[in-house]
C-alpha positions in Angstrom: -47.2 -7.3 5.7 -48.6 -10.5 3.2 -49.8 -12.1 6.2 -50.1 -9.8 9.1 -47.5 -12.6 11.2 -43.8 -12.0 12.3 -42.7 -15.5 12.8 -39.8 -15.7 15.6 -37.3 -16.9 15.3 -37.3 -16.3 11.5 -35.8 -19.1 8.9 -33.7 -18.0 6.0 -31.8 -20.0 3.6 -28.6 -18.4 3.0 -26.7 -18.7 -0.8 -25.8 -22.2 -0.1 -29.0 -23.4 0.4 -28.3 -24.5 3.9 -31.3 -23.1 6.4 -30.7 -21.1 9.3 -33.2 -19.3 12.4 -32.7 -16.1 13.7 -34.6 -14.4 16.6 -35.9 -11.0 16.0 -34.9 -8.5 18.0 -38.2 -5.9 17.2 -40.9 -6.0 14.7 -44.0 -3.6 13.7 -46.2 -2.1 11.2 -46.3 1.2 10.2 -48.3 3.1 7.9 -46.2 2.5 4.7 -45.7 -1.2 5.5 -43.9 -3.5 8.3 -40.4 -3.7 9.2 -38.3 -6.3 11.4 -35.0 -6.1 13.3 -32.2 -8.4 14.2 -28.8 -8.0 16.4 -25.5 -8.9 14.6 -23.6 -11.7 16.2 -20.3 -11.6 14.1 -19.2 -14.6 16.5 -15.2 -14.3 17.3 -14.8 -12.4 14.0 -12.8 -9.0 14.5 -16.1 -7.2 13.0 -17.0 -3.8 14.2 -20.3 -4.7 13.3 -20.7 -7.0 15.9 -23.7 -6.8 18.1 -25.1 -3.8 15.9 -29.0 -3.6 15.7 -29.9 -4.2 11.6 -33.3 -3.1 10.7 -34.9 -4.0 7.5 -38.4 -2.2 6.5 -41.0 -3.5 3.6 -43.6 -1.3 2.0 -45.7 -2.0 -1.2 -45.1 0.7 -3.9 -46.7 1.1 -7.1 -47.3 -1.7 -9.2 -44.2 -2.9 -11.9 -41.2 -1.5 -10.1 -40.2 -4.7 -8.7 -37.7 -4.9 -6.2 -36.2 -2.2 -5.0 -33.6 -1.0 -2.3 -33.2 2.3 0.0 -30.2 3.2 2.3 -31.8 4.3 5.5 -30.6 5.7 8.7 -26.3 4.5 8.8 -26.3 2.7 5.7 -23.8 4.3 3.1 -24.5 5.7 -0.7 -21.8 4.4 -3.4 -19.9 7.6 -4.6 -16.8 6.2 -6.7 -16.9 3.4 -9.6 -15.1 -0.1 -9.1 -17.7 -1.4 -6.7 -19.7 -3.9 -7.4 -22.6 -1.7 -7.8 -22.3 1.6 -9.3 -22.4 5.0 -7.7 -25.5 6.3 -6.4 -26.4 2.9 -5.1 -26.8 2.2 -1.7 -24.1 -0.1 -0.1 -26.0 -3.1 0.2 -24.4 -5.5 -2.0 -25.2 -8.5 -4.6 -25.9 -11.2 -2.3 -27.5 -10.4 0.1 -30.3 -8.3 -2.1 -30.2 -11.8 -3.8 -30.9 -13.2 -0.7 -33.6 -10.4 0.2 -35.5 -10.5 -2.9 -35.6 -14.7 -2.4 -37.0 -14.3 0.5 -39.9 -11.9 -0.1 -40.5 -14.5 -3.5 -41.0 -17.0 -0.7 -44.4 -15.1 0.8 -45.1 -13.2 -2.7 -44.8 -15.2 -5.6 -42.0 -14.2 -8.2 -43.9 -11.0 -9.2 -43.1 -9.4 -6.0 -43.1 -5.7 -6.2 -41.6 -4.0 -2.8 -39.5 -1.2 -2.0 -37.0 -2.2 1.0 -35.1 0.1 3.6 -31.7 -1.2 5.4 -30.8 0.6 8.4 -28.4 0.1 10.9 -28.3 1.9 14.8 -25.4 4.1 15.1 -24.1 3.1 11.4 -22.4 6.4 10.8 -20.4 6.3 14.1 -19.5 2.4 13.2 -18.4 3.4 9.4 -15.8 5.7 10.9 -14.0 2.5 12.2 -14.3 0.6 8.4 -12.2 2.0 5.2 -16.0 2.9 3.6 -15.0 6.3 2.8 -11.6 5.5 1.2 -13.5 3.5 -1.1 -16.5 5.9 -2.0 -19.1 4.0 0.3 -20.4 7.6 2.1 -23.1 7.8 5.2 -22.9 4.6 6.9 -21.8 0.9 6.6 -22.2 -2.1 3.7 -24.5 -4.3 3.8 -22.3 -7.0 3.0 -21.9 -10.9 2.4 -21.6 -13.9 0.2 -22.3 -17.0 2.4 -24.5 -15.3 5.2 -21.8 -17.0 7.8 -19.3 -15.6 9.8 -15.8 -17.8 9.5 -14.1 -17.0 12.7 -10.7 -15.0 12.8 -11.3 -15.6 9.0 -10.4 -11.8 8.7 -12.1 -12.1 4.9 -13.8 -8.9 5.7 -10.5 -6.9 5.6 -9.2 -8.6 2.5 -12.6 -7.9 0.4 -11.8 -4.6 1.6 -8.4 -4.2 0.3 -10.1 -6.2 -3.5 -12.6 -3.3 -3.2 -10.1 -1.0 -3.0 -8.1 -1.9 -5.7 -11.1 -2.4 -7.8 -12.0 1.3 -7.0 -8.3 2.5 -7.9 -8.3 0.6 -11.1 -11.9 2.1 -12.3 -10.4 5.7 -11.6 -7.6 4.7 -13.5 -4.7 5.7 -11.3 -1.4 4.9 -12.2 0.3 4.7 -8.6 -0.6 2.3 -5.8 0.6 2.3 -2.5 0.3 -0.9 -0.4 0.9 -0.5 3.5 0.8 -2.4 6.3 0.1 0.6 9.1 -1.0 4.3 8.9 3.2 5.2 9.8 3.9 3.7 6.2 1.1 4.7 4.7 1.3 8.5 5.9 4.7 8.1 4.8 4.5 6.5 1.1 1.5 9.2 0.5 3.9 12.1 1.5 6.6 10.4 -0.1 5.1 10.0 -3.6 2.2 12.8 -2.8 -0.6 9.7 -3.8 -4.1 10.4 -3.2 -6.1 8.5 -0.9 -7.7 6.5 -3.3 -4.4 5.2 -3.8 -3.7 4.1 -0.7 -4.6 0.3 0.1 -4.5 -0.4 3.9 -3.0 -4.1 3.6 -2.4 -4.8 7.2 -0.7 -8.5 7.2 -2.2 -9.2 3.9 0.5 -8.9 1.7 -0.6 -12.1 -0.2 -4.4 -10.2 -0.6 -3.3 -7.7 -2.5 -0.4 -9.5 -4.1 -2.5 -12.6 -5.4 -5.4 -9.8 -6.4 -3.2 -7.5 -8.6 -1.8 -10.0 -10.2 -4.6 -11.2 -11.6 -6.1 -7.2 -12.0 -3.1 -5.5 -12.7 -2.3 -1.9 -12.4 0.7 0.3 -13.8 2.8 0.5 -10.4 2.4 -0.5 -7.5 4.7 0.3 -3.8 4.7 -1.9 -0.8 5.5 0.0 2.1 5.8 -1.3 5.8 8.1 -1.5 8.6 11.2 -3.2 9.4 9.9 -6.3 10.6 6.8 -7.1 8.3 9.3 -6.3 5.4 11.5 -8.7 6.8 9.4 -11.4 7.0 7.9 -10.2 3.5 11.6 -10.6 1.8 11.4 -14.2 3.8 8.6 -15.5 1.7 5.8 -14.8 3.8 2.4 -13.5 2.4 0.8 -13.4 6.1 2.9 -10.9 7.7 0.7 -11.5 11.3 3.1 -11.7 14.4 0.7 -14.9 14.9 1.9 -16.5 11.8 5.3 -17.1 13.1 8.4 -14.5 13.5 11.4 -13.9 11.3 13.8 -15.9 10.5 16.9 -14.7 11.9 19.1 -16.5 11.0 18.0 -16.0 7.6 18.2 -12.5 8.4 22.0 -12.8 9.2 22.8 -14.0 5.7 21.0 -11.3 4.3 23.1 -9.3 6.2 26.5 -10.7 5.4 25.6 -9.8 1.8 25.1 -6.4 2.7 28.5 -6.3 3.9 27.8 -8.0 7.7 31.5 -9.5 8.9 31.0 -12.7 10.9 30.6 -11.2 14.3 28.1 -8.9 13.3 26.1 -11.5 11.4 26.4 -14.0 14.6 24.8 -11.2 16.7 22.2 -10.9 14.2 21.2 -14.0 14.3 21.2 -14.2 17.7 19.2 -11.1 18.3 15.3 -11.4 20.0 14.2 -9.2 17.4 14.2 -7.5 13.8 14.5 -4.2 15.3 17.4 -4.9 17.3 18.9 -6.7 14.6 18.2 -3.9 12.3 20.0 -1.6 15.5 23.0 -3.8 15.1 23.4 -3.4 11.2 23.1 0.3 11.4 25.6 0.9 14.2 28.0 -0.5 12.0 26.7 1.0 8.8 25.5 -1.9 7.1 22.6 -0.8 4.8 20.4 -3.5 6.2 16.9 -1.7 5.3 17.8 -1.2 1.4 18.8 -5.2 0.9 15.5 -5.9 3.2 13.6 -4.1 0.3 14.9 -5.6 -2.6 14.5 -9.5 -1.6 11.1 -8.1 -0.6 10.7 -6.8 -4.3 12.2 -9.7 -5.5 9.8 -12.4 -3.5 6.7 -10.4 -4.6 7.7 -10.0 -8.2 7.1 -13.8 -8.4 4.0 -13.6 -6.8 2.9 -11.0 -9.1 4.7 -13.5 -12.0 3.0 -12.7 -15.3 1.6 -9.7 -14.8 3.8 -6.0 -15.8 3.4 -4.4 -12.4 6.0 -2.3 -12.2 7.4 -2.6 -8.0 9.2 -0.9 -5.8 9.6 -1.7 -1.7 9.5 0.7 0.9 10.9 0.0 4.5 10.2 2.3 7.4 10.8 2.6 11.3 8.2 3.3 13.9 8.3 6.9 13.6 7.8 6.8 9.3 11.8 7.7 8.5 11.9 5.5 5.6 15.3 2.9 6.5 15.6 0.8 3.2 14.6 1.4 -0.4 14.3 -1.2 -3.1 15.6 1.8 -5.4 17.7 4.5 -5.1 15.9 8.4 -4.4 14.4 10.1 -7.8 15.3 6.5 -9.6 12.3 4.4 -9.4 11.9 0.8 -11.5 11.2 1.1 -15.1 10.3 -2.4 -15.9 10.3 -5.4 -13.6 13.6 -6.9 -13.6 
């Protein structure tokens, strides 16, 4: 618009100060201004964004506003507080308006005044597929970022998402979180404790995201609810509950199981089993409360993680069809204070 040129590829220096190209995938003028498009490549990130067409218009509005930023076509509206901007806001975060307002200093000088529109094709439809409406974010997808580079299989996306999410919780002060690693748990800690779903943090195999994160933003209670394996290997020490990351220890899980009341035979078979679920199977053909002492060493290893802080914790431990197997605490007797 400064210069009547759309140089492709385009150079941008992203927050480290490193300088990167990118080829435009469509450019124009129209009669408020120009605008530019590009094609995210999120790389071998798990990024539903991926390959999504990101449009970005410029128009010159009245003198003194400065910069200033619109949520076009599939870009969402902040609704809820907690977020790094505050409601009424549209979802395009810190960085990269740090990033865009650099880069328009670049052609106009540090006094730039210009009102810019983010869209992205078929955003709504994509935004379905992200937790965006769980945390307030309504009408589309973030614009987010903090390098401007995609780490591969880096899965950061996800855990910003569960910090957001606590953040969010936290700034509507609720007393009550529920950490889950599937939607089985989590329907079932919601019905459970009858949480609403702003409550409700979608972990995954994160356990150490929100773990590390609370205990440094603490909330008044917090419940970890997953199934049989992933609370196994949870009560094992693990924070990255991902089959990738290795698989329970089942001999470990034996002596768990002898303390539950497991006789030798039992516990040989145990350890001996392919799996946590048939493991589990074994324990509760003979009765052994298996799922309850899988909860509490799960309580117990998270406690330290959460060391310092006055979370109060309880564990949850659920089959594939949401009957809940193992408690860290008996029915209608949650934990008072962290033991």
């Amino acid at each position: 618009m400064k210069t009547g040129q759309f140089p492709d590829p385009v150079v941008i220096t992203l927050p480290g100060g490193k300088s990167v190209s990118f080829a435009l995938a469509g450019h124009g003028f129209n009669e408020n201004g120009a605008w530019a498009a590009v094609v995210k490549d999120a790389g071998d990130d798990p990024d539903v964004t991926h390959g999504a067409l990101i449009h970005a218009a410029v128009r010159q509005p009245p003198e003194g506003q400065g910069v200033t930023f619109i949520a076009g076509a599939g870009v969402g509206t902040i609704t809820r507080p907690g977020l790094p901007l505050p409601p009424g806001e549209p979802a395009i975060n810190p960085v990269p308006r740090q990033m865009i307002i650099r880069a328009l200093e670049d052609v106009s000088g540090p006094d730039v005044c210009a009102e810019v529109t983010v869209s992205v094709e078929n955003g709504v439809a994509l935004a379905q597929k992200t937790l965006n409406s769980r945390l307030g974010i309504l009408g589309g997808l973030s614009i987010l970022g903090t390098t401007g580079i995609v780490v591969p299989f880096s899965c950061s996306a996800w855990i910003d998402s569960i910090h957001r999410g606590i953040d969010v919780a936290r700034a509507l002060n609720l007393p009550h979180l529920a950490a889950t690693t599937g939607n089985v748990s989590e329907r079932a800690v919601q019905a459970l404790y009858g949480l609403p779903e702003t409550a409700l943090i979608e972990m995954g195999d994160f356990a150490g995201g929100v773990l590390k994160y609370i205990r440094r933003h603490p909330v008044p209670r917090l419940t970890i609810g997953g199934g049989i394996a992933k609370m196994t290997k949870l009560a094992q020490g693990r924070m990255d509950l991902h089959s990738k990351r290795g698989s329970a220890d089942m001999p470990a899980l034996a002596a768990l199981a002898t303390t539950a009341g497991a006789d030798m035979e039992l516990a040989a078979s145990i350890a001996a089993a392919p799996t946590v679920a048939e493991a589990f199977l074994l324990a509760s053909h003979a009765e052994i409360p298996l799922g309850d002492h899988i909860a509490q060493a799960a309580r117990q290893f998270a406690l330290s993680v959460l060391e310092g802080s006055d979370v109060v914790l309880d564990v949850l431990v659920f089959d594939r069809h949401g009957q809940c197997v193992g408690r860290s605490h008996p029915v209608g007797n949650p934990p008072l204070k962290r033991l």
